[in-house]
C-alpha positions as CSV (number, residue, x, y, z in Angstrom):
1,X,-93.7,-122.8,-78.5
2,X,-91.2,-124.8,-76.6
3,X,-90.8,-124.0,-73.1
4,X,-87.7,-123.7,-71.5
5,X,-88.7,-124.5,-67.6
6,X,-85.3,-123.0,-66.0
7,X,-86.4,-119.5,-67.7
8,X,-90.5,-120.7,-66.8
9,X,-89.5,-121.0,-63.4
10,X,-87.5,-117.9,-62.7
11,X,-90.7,-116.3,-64.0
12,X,-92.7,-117.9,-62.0
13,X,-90.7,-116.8,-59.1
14,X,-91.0,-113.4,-59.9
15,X,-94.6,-113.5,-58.0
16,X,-93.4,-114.9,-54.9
17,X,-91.2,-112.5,-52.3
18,X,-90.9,-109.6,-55.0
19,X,-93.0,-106.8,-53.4
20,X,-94.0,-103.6,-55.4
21,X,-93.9,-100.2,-54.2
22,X,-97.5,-98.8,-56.0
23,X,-97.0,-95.4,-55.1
24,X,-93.2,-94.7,-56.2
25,X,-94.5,-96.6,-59.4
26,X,-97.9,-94.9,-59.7
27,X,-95.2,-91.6,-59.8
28,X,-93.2,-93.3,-62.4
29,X,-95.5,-94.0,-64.6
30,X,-96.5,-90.2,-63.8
31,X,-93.2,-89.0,-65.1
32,X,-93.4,-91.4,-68.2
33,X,-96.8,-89.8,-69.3
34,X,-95.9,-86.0,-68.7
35,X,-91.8,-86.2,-69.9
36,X,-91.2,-89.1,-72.1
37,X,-94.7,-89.3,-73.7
38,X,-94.5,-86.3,-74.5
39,X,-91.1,-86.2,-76.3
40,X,-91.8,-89.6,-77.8
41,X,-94.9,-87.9,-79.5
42,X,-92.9,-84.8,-80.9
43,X,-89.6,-87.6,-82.3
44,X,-92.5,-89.6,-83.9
45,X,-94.4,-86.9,-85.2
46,X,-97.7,-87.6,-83.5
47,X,-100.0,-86.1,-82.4
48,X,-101.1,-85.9,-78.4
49,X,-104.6,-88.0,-78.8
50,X,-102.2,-90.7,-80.8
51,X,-103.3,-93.3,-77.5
52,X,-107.1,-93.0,-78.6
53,X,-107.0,-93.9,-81.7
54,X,-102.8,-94.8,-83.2
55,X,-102.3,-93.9,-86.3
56,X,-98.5,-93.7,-87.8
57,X,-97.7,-93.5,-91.2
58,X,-94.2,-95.4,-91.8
59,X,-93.0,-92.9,-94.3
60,X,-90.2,-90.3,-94.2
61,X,-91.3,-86.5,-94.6
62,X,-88.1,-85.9,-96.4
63,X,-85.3,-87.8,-97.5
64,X,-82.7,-88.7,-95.6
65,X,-78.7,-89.2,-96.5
66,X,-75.6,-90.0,-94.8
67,X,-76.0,-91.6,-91.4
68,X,-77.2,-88.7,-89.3
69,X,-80.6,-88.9,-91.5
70,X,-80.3,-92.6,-91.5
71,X,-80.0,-92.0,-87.3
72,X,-82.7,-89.6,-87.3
73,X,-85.0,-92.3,-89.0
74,X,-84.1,-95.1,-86.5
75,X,-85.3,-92.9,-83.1
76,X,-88.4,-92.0,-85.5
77,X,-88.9,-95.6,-86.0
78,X,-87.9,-96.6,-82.9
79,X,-90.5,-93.3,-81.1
80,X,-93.2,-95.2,-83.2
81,X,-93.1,-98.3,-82.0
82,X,-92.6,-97.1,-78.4
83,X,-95.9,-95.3,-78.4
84,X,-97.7,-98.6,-80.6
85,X,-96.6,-100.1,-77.0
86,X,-97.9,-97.3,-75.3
87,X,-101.7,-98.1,-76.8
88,X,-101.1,-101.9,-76.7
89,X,-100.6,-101.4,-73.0
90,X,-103.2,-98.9,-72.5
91,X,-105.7,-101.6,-74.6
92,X,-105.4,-104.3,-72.2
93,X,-106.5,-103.0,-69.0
94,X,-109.8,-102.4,-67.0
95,X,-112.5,-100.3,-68.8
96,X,-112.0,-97.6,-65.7
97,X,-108.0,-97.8,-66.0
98,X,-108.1,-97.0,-69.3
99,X,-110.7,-94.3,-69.3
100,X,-108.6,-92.7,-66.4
101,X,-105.1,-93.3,-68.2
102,X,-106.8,-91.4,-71.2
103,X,-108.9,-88.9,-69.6
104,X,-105.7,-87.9,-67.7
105,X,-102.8,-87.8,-70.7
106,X,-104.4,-87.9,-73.9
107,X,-107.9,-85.3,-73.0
108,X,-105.3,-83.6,-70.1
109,X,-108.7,-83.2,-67.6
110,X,-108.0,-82.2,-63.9
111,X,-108.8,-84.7,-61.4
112,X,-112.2,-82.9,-60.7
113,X,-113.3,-83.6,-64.6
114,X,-111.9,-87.1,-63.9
115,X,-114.2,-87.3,-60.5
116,X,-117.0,-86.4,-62.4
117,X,-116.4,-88.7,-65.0
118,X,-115.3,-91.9,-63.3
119,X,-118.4,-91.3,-60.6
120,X,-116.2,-90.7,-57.1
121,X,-115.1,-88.9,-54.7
122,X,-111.6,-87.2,-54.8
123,X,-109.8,-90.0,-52.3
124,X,-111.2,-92.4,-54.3
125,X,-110.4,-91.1,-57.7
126,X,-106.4,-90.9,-56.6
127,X,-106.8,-94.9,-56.1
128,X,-108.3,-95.5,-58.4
129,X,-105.3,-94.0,-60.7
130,X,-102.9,-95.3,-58.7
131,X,-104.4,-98.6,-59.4
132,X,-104.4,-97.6,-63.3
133,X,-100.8,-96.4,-63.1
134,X,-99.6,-99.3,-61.6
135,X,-101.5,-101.2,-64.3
136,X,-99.8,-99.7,-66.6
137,X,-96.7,-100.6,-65.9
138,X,-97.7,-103.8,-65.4
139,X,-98.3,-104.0,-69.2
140,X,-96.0,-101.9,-70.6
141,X,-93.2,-104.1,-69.2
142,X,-93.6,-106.7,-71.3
143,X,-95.3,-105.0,-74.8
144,X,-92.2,-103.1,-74.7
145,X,-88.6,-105.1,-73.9
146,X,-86.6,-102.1,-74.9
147,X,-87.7,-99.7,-72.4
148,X,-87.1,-99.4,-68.8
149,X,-89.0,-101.4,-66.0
150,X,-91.4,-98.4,-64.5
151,X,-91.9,-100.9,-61.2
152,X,-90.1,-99.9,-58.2
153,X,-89.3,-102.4,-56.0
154,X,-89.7,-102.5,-52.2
């Protein structure tokens, strides 16, 4: 890979004087899982556990004509690979983020189930998603260039 250092740089730069806001982000990655998860899931035809284990079958469930089927199969397409993004995101963070992103919007448990199972107290739980939330959209921004940023920015 060749590396353009003007582009490099910029990136780098991105770490310095940029500072995030982790609990207007924690809430949009909040809205992401409980609205556009959701409806991602229903255009894809997928099913809710799809992060645990993502299964999606490239074929049509009935043929398409004309452009408004053609249209239909590009957001389809287009839902899929959003949610493969989803679970590439969710894959590469800390054991405990992802057993809390999971626990939370794939098994839907209340923060007392999530208590129980991550081995805290309540404070600490609501940290400790933050923390995962904000990991999240540390991940997602990059596996997926098509979507919005979920950062908010100080």
């Amino acid at each position: 890979m060749d590396i353009d250092f003007k582009t490099a740089r910029e990136f780098q730069l991105q770490f310095s004087g940029v500072e995030v806001d982790t609990i207007k982000t924690a809430a949009q990655v909040r809205n992401f899982f409980k609205t556009d998860y959701k409806k991602l899931l229903r255009m894809a035809g997928v099913h809710d556990s799809f992060i645990k284990s993502p299964v999606i079958s490239d074929d049509p469930k009935s043929p398409t004509f004309g452009n408004k089927g053609e249209d239909k199969l590009v957001k389809r397409l287009y839902a899929q690979e959003t949610l493969v993004c989803v679970s590439k995101a969710i894959n590469v963070l800390s054991y405990e983020s992802k057993r809390i992103l999971i626990g939370v919007y794939a098994d839907n448990k209340d923060a007392w189930d999530m208590c129980d199972l991550v081995g805290c107290e309540r404070a600490q739980y609501q940290a400790k998603k933050r923390k995962a939330e904000n990991e999240f959209a540390d991940a997602f921004e990059t596996c997926c260039c098509w979507w919005r940023d979920l950062h908010v920015y100080k």
